[in-house]
C-alpha positions as CSV (number, residue, x, y, z in Angstrom):
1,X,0.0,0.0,0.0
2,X,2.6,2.5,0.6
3,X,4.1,2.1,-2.9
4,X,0.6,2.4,-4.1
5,X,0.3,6.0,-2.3
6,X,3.4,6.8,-2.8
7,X,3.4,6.6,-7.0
8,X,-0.1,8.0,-6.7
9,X,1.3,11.2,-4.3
10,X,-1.5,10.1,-1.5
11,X,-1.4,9.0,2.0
12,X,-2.4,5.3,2.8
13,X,-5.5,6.4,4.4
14,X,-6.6,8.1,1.4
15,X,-6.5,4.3,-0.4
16,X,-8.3,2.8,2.4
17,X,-10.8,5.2,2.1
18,X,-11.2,4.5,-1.8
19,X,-11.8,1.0,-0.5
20,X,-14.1,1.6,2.2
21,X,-16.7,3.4,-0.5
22,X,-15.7,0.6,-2.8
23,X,-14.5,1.7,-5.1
24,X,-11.1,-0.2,-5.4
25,X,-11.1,-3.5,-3.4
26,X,-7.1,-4.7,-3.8
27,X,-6.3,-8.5,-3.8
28,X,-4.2,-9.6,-0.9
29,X,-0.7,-11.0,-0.8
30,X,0.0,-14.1,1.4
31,X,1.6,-12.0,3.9
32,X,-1.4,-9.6,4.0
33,X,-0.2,-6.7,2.0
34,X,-2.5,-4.8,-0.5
35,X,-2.0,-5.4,-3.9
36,X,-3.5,-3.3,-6.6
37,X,-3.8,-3.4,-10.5
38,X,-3.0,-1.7,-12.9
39,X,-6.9,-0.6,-13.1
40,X,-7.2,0.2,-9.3
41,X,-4.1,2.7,-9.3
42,X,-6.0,4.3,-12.4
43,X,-9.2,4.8,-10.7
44,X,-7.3,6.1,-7.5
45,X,-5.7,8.6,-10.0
46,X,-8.9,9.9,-11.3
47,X,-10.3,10.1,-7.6
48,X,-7.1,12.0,-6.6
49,X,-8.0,14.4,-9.0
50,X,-11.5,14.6,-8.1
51,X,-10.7,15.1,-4.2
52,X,-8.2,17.9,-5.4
53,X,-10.6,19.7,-7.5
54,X,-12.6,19.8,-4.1
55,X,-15.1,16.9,-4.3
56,X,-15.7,14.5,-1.2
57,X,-14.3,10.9,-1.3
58,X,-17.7,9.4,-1.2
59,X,-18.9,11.7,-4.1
60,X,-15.5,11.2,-5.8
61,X,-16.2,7.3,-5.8
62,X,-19.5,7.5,-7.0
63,X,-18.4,9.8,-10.3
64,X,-15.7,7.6,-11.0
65,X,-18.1,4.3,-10.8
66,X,-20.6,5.8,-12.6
67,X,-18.1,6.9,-15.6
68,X,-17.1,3.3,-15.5
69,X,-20.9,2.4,-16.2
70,X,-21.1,5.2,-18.8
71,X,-17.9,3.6,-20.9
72,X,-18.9,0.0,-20.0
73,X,-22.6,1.0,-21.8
74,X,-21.2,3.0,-24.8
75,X,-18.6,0.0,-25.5
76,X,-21.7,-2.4,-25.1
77,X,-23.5,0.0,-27.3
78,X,-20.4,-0.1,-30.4
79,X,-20.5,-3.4,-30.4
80,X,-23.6,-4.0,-30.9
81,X,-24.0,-1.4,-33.6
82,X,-21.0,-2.7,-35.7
83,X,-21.9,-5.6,-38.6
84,X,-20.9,-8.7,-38.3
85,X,-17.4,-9.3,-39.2
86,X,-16.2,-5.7,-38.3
């Protein structure tokens, strides 16, 4: 967790808050440690930048996983839209 915070220029506590809204749940090593992908540290980014801007955590989560929902849907939506063999 603390290289996680530290590449990302937040405190540990600010990662264990992204995980106690849910937004980020990080797989755990044998020894206990947080581990985060690739994915997580990107959606701790964009949170970062929410918080900064001035926006509470928990409102700062909920953006970010509906954004998420909004890209999910659109992709759905491309796909579906493309012919077959495209």
């Amino acid at each position: 967790m603390g290289a996680a915070a530290e590449m990302l220029g937040v405190s540990p506590s600010f990662l264990r808050a992204l995980g106690t809204a849910k937004l980020i749940e990080p797989k755990r090593s044998s020894g206990g440690h947080r581990r985060y992908s690739r994915y997580q540290l990107r959606l701790a980014a964009r949170a970062r930048e929410l918080v900064d801007q001035g926006t509470p955590v928990e409102a700062a989560c909920r953006i970010i996983i509906l954004e998420d929902q909004l890209a999910e849907a659109l992709r759905t939506n491309n796909a579906r839209d493309r012919p077959a063999g495209q």
